[in-house]
C-alpha positions in Angstrom: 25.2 29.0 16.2 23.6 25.7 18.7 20.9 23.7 17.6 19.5 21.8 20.6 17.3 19.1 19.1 16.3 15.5 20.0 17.7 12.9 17.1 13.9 11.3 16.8 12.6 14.9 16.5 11.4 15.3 12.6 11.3 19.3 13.1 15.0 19.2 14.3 15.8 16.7 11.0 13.8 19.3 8.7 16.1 22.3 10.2 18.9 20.7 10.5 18.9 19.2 7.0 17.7 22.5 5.2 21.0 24.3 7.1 23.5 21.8 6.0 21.6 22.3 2.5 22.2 26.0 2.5 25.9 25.7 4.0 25.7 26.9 7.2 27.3 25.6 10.2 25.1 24.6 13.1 26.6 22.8 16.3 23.7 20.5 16.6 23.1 19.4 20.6 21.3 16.8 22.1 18.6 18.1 24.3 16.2 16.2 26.7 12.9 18.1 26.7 11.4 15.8 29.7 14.6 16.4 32.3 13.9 20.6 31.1 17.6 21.8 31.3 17.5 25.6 32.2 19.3 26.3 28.6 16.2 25.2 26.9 14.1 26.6 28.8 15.7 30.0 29.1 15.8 30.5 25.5 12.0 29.0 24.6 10.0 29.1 27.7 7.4 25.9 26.1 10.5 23.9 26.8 10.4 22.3 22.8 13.2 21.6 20.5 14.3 22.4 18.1 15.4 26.0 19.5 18.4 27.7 17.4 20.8 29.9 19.9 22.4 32.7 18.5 25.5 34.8 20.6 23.7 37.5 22.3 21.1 37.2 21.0 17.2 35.8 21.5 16.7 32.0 20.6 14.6 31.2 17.7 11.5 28.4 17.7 9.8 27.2 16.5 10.8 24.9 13.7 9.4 27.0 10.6 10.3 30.5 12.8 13.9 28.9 12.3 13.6 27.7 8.8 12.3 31.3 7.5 16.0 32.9 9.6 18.2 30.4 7.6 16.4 31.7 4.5 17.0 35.4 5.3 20.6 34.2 6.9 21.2 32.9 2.9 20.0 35.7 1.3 16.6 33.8 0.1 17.9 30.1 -1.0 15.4 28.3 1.1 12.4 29.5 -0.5 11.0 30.5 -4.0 11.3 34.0 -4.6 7.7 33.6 -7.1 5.2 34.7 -4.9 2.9 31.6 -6.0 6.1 29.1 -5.7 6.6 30.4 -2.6 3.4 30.2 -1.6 3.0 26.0 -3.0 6.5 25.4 -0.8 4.7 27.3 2.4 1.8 25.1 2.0 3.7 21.9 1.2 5.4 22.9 4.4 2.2 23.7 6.3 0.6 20.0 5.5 3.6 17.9 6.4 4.0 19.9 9.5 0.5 19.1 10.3 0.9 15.5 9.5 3.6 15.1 11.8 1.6 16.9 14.4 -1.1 14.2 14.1 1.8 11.2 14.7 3.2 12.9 17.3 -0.1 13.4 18.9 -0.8 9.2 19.0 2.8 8.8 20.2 2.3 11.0 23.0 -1.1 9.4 23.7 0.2 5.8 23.7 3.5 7.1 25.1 2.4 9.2 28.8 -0.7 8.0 29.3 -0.9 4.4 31.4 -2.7 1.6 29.2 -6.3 1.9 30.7 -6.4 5.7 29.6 -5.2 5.5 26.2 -8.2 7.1 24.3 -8.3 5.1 20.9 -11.1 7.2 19.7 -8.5 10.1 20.0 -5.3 7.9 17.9 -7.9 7.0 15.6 -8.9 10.9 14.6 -5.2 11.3 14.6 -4.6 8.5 12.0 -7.6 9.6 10.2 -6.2 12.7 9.3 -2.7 11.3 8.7 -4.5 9.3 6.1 -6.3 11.7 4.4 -2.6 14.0 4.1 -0.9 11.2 3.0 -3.4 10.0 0.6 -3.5 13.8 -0.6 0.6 13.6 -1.0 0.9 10.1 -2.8 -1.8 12.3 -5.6 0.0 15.8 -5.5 3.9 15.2 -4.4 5.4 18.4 -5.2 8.1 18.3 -8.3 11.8 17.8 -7.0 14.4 19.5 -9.2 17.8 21.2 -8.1 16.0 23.4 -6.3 15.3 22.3 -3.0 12.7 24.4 -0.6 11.6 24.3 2.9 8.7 22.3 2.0 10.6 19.5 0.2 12.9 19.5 3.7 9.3 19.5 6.0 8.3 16.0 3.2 11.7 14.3 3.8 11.1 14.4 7.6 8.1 13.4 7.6 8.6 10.4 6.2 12.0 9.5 7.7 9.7 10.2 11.4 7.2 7.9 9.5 9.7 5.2 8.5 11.0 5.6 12.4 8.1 5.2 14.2 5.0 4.1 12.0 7.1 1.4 9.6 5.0 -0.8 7.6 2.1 0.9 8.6 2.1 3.7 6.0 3.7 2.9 2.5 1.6 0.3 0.9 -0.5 1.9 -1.4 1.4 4.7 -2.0 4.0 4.0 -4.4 4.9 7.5 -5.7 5.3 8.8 -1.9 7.2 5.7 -0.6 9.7 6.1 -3.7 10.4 10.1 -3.0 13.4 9.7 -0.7 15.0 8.5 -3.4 14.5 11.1 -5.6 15.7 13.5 -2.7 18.2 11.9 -1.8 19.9 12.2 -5.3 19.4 16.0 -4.4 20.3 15.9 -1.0 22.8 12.7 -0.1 23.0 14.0 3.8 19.1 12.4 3.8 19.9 9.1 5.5 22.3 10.6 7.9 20.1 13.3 9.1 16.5 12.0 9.1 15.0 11.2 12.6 16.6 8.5 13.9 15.9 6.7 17.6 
């Protein structure tokens, strides 16, 4: 199987990291979503990464459509079997997807748009709710034991995009979330290696 994913992408980290996790063996490629190569774009027609290509078969996207195959692909390892585990690790996964959709929003913003049409009203929604989720995580991190889970993989790259992109600008006053990567990583030792990176 091909991964084609962007090494500052947090979805592509959170995949990738949750298949080396579960053992299985992903050729990971470096894609350019703005110069739309036709093998993206044939197998997800949005053009986004990450995208997971299987021979002869359909691509897979998005990021948690990927995450649920490698669970299925290992027989259920990724996720609690409990349904009210389960059910914690799908919403633990839900809010640090949406957190990461807020910071990608204000990167796009400041990124594409020329100076003069930056819409700070818009980045400061976006932060606003980046807040409140963090706020929500540094009160209610999820326990870490052996047993990792999709949403402990969705945490870890969420906070390696934050340390890439929004450094100093998120940790202070909120010790017990700054700290987790350490705890993770003494679960996971790939962390530093396969968090977003620019």
């Amino acid at each position: 199987m091909k991964l084609l994913y962007s090494p500052a992408s947090p979805y592509s980290a959170k995949v990738r990291m949750a298949a080396r996790h579960l053992g299985i063996e992903i050729d990971a490629v470096t894609t350019d979503t703005n110069a739309a190569p036709s093998e993206l774009l044939d197998n997800n027609p949005l053009g986004k990464i990450p995208v997971l290509l299987r021979k002869g078969e359909p691509g897979i996207y998005d990021s948690v459509a990927i995450m649920h195959y490698l669970d299925r692909l290992s027989g259920g390892k990724l996720y609690p079997k409990k349904q009210d585990k389960r059910t914690e690790a799908d919403v633990l996964e839900a809010l640090c997807d949406g957190i990461t959709d807020c910071l990608l929003a204000i990167m796009y913003e400041r990124r594409f748009r020329p100076e003069e049409k930056i819409h700070q009203p818009w980045i400061d929604k976006q932060w606003g709710k980046v807040v409140h989720g963090l706020d929500y995580l540094e009160a209610n991190l999820p326990k870490t034991g052996k047993k990792l889970h999709g949403g402990h993989f969705s945490l870890a790259a969420l906070i390696g995009y934050l340390d890439l992109r929004f450094n100093g600008q998120w940790a202070e006053g909120r010790p017990e979330l700054a700290s987790w990567p350490d705890v993770f990583g003494k679960r996971f030792s790939d962390y530093a290696e396969m968090k977003s990176t620019a």
